[in-house]
BALOBA-1460 file (C-alpha; in Angstrom, 3 decimals):
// residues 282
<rec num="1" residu="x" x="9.661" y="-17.088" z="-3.541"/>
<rec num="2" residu="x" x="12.093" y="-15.151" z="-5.516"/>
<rec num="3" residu="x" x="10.438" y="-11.835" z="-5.461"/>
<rec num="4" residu="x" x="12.931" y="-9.179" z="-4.293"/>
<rec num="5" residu="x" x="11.223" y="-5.775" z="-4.003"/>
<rec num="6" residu="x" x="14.666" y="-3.786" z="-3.349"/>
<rec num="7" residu="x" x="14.686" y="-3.922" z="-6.799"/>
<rec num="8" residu="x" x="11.535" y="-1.779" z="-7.386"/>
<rec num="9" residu="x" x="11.869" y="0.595" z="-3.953"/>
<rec num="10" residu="x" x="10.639" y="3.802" z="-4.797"/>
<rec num="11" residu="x" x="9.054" y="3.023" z="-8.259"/>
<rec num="12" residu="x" x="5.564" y="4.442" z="-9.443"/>
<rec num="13" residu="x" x="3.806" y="1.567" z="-7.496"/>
<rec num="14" residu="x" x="5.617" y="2.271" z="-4.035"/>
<rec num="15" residu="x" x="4.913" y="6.030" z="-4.973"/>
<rec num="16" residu="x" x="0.903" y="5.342" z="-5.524"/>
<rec num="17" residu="x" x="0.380" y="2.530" z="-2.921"/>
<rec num="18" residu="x" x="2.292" y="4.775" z="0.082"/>
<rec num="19" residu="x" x="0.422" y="8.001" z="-1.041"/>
<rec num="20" residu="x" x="-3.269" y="5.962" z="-0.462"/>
<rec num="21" residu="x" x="-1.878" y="4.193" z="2.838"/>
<rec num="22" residu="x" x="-0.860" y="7.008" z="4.646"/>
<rec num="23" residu="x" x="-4.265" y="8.812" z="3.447"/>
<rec num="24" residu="x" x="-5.819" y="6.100" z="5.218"/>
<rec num="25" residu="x" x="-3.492" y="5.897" z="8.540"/>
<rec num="26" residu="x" x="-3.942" y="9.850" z="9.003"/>
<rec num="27" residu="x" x="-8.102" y="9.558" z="8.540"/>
<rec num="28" residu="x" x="-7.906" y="6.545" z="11.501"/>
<rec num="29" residu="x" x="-5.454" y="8.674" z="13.478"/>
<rec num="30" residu="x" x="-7.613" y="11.531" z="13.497"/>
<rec num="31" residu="x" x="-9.205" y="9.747" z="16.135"/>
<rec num="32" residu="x" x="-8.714" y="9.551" z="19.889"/>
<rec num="33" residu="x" x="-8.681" y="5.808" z="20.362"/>
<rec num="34" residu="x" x="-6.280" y="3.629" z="19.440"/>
<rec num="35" residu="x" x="-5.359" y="1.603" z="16.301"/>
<rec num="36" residu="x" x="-4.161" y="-1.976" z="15.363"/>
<rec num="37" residu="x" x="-1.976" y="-1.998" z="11.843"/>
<rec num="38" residu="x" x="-1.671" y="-5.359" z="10.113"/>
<rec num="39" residu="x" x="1.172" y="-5.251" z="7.362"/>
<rec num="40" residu="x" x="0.837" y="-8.942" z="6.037"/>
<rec num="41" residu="x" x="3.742" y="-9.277" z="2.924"/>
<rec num="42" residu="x" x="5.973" y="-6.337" z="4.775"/>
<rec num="43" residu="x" x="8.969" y="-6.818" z="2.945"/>
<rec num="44" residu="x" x="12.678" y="-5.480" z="5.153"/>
<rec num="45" residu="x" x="11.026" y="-2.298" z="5.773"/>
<rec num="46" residu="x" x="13.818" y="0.375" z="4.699"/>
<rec num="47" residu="x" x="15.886" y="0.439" z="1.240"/>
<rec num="48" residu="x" x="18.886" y="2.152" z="-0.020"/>
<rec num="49" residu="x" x="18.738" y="3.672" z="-3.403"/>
<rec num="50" residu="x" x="22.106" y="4.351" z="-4.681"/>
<rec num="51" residu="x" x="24.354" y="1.543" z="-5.628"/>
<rec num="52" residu="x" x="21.714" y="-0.990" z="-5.129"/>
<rec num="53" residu="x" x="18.886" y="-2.681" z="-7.160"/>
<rec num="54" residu="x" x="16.718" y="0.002" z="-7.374"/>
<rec num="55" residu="x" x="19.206" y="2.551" z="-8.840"/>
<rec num="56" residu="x" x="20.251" y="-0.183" z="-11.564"/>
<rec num="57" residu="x" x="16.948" y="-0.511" z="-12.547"/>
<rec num="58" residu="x" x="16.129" y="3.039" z="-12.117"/>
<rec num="59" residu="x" x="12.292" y="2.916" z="-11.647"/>
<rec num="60" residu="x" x="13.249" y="4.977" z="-8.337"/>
<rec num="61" residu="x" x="14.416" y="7.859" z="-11.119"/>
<rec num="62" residu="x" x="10.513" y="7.230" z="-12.743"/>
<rec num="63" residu="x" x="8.753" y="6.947" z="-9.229"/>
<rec num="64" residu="x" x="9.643" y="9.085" z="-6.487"/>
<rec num="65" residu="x" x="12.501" y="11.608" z="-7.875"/>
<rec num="66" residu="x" x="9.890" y="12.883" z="-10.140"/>
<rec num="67" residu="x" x="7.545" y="12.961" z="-7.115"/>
<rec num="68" residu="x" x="9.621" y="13.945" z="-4.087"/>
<rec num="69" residu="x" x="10.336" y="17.789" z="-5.320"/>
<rec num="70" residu="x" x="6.846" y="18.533" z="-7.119"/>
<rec num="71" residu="x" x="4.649" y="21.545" z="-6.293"/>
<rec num="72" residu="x" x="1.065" y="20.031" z="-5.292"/>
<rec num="73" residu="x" x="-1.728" y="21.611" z="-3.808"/>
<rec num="74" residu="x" x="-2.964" y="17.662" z="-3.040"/>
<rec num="75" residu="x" x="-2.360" y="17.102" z="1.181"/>
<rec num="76" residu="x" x="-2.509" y="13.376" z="0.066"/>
<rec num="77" residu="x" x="0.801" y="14.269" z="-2.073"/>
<rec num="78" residu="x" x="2.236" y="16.745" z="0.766"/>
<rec num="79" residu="x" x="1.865" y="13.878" z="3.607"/>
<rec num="80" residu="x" x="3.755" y="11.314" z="1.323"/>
<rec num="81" residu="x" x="6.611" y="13.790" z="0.518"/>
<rec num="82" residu="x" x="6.955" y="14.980" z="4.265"/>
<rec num="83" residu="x" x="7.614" y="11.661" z="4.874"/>
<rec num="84" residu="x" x="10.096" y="10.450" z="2.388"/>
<rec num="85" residu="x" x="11.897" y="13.517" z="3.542"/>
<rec num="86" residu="x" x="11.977" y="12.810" z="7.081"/>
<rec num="87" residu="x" x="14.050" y="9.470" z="6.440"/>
<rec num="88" residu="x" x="16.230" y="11.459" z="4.141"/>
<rec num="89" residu="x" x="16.967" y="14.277" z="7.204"/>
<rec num="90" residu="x" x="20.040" y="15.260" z="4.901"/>
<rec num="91" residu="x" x="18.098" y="16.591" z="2.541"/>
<rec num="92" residu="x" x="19.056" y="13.896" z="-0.031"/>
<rec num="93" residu="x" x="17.290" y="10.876" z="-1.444"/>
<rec num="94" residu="x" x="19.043" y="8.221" z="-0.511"/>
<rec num="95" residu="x" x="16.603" y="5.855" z="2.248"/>
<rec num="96" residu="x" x="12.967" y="4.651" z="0.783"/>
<rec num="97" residu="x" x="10.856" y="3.816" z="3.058"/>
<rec num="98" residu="x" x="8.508" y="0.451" z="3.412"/>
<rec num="99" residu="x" x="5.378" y="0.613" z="4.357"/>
<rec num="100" residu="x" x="6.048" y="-1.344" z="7.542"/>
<rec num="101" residu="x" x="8.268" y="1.999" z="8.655"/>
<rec num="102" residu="x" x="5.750" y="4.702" z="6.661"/>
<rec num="103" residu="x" x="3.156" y="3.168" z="9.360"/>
<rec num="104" residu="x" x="4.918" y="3.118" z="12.003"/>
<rec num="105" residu="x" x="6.277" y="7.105" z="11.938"/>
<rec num="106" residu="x" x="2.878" y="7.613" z="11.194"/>
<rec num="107" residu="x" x="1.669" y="6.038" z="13.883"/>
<rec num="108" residu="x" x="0.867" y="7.382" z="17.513"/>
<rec num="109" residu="x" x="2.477" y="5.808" z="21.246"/>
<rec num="110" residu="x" x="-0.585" y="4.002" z="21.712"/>
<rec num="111" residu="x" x="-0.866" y="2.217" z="18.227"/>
<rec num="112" residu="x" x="-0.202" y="-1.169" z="17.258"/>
<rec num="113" residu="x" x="2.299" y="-2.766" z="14.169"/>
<rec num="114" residu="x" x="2.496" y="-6.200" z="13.311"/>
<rec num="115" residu="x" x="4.233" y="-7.294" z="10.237"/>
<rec num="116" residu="x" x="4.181" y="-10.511" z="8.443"/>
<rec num="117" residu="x" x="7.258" y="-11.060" z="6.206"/>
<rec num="118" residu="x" x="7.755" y="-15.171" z="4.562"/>
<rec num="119" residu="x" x="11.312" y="-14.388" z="3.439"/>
<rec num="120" residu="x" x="14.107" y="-15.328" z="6.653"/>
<rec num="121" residu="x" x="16.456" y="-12.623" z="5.283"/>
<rec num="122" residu="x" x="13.842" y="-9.459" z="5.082"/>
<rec num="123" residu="x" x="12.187" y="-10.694" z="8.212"/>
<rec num="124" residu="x" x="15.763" y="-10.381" z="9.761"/>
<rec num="125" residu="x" x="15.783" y="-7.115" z="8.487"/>
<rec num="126" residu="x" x="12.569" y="-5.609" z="9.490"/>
<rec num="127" residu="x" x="13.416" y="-7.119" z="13.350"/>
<rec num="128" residu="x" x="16.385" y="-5.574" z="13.242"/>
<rec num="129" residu="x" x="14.902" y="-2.089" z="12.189"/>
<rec num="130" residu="x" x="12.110" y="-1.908" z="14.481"/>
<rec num="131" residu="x" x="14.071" y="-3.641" z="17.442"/>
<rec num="132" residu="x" x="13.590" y="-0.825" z="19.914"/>
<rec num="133" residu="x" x="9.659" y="0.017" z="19.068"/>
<rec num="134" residu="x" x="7.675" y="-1.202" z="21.326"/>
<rec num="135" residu="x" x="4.954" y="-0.448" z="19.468"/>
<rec num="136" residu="x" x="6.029" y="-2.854" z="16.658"/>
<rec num="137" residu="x" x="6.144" y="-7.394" z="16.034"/>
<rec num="138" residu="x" x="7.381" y="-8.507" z="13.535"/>
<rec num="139" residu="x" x="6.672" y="-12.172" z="12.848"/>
<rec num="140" residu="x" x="8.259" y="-14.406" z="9.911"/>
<rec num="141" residu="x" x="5.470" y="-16.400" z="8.345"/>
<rec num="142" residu="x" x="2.830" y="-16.606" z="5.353"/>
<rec num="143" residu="x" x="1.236" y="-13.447" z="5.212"/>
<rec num="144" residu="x" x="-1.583" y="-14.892" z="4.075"/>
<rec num="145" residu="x" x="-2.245" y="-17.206" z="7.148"/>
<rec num="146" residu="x" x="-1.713" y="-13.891" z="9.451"/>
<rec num="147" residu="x" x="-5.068" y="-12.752" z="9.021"/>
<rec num="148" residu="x" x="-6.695" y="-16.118" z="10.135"/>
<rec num="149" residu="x" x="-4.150" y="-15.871" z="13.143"/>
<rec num="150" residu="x" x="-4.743" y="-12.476" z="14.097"/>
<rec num="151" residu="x" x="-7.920" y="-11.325" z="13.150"/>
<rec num="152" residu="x" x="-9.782" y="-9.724" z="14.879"/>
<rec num="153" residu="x" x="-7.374" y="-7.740" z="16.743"/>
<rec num="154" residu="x" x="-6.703" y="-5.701" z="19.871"/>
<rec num="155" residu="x" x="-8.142" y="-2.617" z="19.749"/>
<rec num="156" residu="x" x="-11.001" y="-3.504" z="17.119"/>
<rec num="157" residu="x" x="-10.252" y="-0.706" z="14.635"/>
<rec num="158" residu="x" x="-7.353" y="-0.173" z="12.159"/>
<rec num="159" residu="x" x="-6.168" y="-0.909" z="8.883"/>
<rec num="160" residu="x" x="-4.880" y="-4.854" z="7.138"/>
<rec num="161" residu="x" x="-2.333" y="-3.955" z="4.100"/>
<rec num="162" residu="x" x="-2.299" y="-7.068" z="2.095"/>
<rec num="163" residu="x" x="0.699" y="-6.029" z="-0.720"/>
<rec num="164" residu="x" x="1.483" y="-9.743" z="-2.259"/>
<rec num="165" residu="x" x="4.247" y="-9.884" z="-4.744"/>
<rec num="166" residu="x" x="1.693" y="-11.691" z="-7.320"/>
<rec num="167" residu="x" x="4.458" y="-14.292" z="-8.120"/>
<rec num="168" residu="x" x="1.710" y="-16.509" z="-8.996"/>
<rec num="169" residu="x" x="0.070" y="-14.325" z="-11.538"/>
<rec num="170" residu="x" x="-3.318" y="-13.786" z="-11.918"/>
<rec num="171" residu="x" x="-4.077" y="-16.860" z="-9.397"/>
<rec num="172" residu="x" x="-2.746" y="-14.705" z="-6.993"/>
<rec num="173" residu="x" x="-6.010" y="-12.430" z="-6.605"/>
<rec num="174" residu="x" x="-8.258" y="-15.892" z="-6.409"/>
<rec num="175" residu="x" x="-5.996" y="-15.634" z="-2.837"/>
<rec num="176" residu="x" x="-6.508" y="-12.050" z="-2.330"/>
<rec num="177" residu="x" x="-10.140" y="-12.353" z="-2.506"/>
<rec num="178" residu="x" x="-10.483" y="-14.828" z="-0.613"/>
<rec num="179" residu="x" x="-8.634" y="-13.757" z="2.073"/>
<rec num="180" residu="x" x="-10.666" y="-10.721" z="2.073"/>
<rec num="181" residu="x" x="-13.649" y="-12.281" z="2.337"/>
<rec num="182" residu="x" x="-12.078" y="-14.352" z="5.556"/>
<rec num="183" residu="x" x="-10.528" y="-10.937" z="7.071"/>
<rec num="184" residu="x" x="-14.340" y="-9.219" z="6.870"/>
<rec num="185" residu="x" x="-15.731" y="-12.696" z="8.474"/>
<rec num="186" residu="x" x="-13.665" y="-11.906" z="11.156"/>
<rec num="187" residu="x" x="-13.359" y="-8.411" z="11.524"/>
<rec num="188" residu="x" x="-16.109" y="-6.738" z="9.396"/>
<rec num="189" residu="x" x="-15.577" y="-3.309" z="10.508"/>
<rec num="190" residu="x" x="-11.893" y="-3.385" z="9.867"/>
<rec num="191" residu="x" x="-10.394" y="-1.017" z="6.827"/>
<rec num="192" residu="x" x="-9.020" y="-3.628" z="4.317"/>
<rec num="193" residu="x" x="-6.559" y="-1.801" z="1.328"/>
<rec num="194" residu="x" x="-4.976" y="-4.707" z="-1.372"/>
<rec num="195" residu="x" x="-2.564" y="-3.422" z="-3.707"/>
<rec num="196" residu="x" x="-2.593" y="-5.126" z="-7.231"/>
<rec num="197" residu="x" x="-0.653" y="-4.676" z="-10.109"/>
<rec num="198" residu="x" x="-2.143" y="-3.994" z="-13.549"/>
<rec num="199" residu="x" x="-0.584" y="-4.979" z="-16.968"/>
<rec num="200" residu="x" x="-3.362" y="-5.558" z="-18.592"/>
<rec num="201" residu="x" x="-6.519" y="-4.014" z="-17.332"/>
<rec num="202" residu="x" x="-9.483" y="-6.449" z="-19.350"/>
<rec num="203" residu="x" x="-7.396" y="-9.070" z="-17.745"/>
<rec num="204" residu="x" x="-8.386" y="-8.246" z="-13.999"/>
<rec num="205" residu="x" x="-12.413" y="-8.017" z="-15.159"/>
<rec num="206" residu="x" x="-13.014" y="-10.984" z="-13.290"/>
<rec num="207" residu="x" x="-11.468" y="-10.371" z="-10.273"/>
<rec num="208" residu="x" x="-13.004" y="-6.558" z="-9.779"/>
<rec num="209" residu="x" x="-16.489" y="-8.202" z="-10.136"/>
<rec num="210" residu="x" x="-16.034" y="-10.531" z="-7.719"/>
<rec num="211" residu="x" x="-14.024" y="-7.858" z="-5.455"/>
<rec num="212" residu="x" x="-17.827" y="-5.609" z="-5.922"/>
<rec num="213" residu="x" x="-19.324" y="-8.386" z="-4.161"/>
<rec num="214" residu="x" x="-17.328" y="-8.863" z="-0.968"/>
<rec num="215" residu="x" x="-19.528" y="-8.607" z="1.963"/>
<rec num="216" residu="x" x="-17.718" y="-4.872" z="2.842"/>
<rec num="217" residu="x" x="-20.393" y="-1.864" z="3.555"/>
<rec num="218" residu="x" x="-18.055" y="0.555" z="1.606"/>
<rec num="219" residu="x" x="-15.790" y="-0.666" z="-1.705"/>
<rec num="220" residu="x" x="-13.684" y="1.800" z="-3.128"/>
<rec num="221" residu="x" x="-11.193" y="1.441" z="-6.012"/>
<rec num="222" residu="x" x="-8.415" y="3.379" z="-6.826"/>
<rec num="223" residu="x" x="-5.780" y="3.177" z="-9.584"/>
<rec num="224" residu="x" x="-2.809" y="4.329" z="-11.609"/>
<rec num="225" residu="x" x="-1.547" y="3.716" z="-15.439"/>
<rec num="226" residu="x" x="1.744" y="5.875" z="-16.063"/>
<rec num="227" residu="x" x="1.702" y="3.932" z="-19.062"/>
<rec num="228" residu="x" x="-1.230" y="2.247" z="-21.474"/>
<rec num="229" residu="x" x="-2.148" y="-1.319" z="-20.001"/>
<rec num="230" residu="x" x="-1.441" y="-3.168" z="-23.493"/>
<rec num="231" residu="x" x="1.350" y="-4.842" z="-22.732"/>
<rec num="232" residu="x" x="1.375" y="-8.835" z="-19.968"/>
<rec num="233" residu="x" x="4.931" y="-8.196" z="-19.486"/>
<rec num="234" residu="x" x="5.314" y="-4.809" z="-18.086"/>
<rec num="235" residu="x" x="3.971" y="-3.505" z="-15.047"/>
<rec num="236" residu="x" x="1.620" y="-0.797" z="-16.422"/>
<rec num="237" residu="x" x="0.188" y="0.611" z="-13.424"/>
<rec num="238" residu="x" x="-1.237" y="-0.489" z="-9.788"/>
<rec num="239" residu="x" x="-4.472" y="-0.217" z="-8.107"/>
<rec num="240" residu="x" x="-5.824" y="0.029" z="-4.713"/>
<rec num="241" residu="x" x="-8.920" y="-2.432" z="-3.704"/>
<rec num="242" residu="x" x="-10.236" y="-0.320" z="-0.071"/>
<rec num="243" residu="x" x="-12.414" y="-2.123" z="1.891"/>
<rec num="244" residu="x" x="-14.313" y="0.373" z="4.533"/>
<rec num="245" residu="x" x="-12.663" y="3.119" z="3.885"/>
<rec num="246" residu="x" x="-12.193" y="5.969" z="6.039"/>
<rec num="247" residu="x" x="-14.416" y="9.117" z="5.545"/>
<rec num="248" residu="x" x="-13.960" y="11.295" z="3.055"/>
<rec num="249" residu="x" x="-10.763" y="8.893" z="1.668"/>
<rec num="250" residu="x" x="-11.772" y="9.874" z="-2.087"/>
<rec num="251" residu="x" x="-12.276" y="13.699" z="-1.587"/>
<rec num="252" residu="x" x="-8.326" y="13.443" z="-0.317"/>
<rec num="253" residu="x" x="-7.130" y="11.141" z="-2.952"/>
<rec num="254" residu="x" x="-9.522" y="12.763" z="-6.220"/>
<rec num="255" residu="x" x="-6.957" y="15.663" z="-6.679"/>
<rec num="256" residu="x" x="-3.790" y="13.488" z="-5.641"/>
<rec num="257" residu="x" x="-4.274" y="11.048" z="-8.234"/>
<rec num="258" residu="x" x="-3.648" y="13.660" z="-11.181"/>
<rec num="259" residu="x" x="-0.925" y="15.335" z="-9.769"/>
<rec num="260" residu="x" x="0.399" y="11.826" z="-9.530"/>
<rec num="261" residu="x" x="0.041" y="10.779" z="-13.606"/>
<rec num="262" residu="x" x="1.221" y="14.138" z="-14.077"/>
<rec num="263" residu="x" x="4.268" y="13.925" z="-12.856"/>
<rec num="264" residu="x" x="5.453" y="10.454" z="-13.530"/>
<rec num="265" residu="x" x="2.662" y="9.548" z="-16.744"/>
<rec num="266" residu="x" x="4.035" y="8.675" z="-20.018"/>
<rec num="267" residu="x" x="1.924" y="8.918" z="-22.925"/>
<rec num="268" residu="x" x="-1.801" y="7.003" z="-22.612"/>
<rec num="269" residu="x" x="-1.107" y="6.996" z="-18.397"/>
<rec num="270" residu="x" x="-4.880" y="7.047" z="-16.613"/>
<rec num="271" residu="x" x="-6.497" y="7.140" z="-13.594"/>
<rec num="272" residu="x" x="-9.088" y="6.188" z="-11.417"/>
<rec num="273" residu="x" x="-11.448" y="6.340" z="-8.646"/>
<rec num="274" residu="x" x="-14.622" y="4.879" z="-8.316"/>
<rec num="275" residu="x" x="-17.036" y="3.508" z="-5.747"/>
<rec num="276" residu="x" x="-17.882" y="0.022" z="-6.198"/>
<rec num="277" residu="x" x="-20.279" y="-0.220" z="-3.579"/>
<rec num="278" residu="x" x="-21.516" y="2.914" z="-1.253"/>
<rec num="279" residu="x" x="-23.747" y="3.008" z="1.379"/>
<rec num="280" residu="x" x="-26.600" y="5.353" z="0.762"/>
<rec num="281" residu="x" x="-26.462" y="8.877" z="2.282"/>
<rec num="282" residu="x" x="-28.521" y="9.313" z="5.103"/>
C-alpha cells in the first residue's frame, strides 16, 4: 500500500467527507444512550499543513482555506468549521484533523472509538495520539476484516466509516459493497457511510445500482464535483454512500452541499443528494 493521505489532508474530499460525518455523529449523539464508532482505514489521525505534503501539493489551499473562514447559514458547515478551529486554538490553520480525532472530540465520555489503520507507521501514530483516551483502540490491521471481527458491537447503535484509499481502482468498490452487505448481515440497524471518489461519474453506474440494492431500510447518496467528472486521472469530486441514516440527515446536509461547491467549485462543479431507497412515510 503506498497510499499516503498526508498528502491530500484538508483537500475538497476531507472538507466534504468530515462535513457529512460529523452531521451524522451529532444526529446519534442527540441521543441519551451510548454509541460505538467504527473508523476502519483511519489513517494517523492528525496532520500538519505547512511544510509538509499537503502544503506542496496545495489541495489544503483548494479545500479547507476556502472553507474554514466562509459565512454559511448551513449548521452542517458551522459544526465542521467549529471544529477545525478547535485544533487550531491559535487561531491559525496549521493542524487538520482525521476523522479518527473529528469523532472522537465529537464524541461523549460514554462513547466508543475503534480504529483500524493497515499501515505500521500511521497506526503508530494514531496510538500515540489517542494514548490517554480511554474512550479510544486503535488496532493495526485490514480494515476490511474489522467489520467481520467486530461487528456487531457493544452498545448496538453507532456509525462504521469505511474511507478506503481505492488503490485498487474501481475493484475497490466490488470490496466496498461487499463488505457492506456483510456489515448489515451483522448489524442491520447500524449507520453505514462509504466515502468514494469520483473521476468519472458513468464509470461508477455499476456500482450505485448495486449499492440501491443492499439490504439497508434507508440508502442515501450524497456527492460533490468542484470540477466536471471528464477526466480518469484527476480526482473530480467524492461521494458519500449512507446506509441508515440518521433522521433528518438530508434536511441538514441539502443547504450545506451548495455552500460547499460554492466556495471551493471551479467551473462545471455539481452536487447531489438523493434517496436511493426510503422507507415510506407513515
Amino acid at each position: 500500500m503506498n497510499y499516503r493521505h498526508a498528502f491530500h489532508a484538508g483537500n475538497h474530499a476531507d472538507v466534504f467527507k468530515h462535513v457529512v460525518l460529523l452531521a451524522m455523529l451529532a444526529a446519534l449523539g442527540r441521543k441519551d444512550a451510548p454509541m460505538f464508532v467504527l473508523d476502519t482505514h483511519a489513517g494517523r489521525g492528525r496532520y500538519t499543513l505547512h511544510g509538509s505534503p499537503a502544503q506542496r501539493t496545495g489541495e489544503a489551499e483548494a479545500g479547507i482555506a476556502r472553507v474554514i473562514g466562509m459565512q454559511t447559514s448551513s449548521s452542517a458547515i458551522q459544526r465542521y468549521q467549529q471544529a477545525i478551529r478547535a485544533c487550531n486554538p491559535d487561531g491559525g490553520l496549521r493542524i487538520y484533523p482525521g476523522s479518527p480525532l473529528l469523532a472522537a472530540n465529537a464524541m461523549r465520555a460514554h462513547d466508543r472509538l475503534v480504529c483500524r489503520e493497515a499501515q505500521a507507521e500511521e497506526a503508530h501514530a494514531l496510538t500515540a495520539l489517542f494514548a490517554h483516551d480511554r474512550r479510544v483502540q486503535v488496532q493495526a490491521g485490514d480494515g476490511w476484516a474489522a467489520i467481520r471481527a467486530l461487528l456487531p458491537p457493544t452498545p448496538r447503535r453507532g456509525l462504521v466509516l469505511i474511507d478506503p484509499p481505492y488503490e485498487a481502482q474501481l475493484a475497490e468498490f466490488d470490496t466496498a459493497l461487499t463488505a457492506l452487505a456483510e456489515g448489515l448481515r451483522r448489524w442491520p440497524q447500524g449507520v453505514y457511510a462509504l466515502w468514494f471518489p469520483i473521476k468519472r461519474r458513468r464509470d461508477l453506474q455499476r456500482f450505485l445500482r448495486q449499492a440501491a440494492l443492499l439490504p439497508a431500510q434507508e440508502i442515501l447518496l450524497a456527492e460533490l464535483l468542484v470540477r466536471p467528472d471528464d477526466s480518469p486521472l484527476r480526482l473530480n469530486g467524492s461521494g458519500m454512500l449512507l446506509l441508515n441514516p440518521p433522521w433528518q440527515l438530508d434536511a441538514e446536509l441539502a443547504p450545506a452541499l451548495p455552500d460547499l461547491l460554492q466556495a471551493m467549485g471551479e467551473d462545471g462543479a455539481s452536487q447531489r443528494l438523493d434517496w436511493l431507497r426510503r422507507e415510506a412515510a407513515s
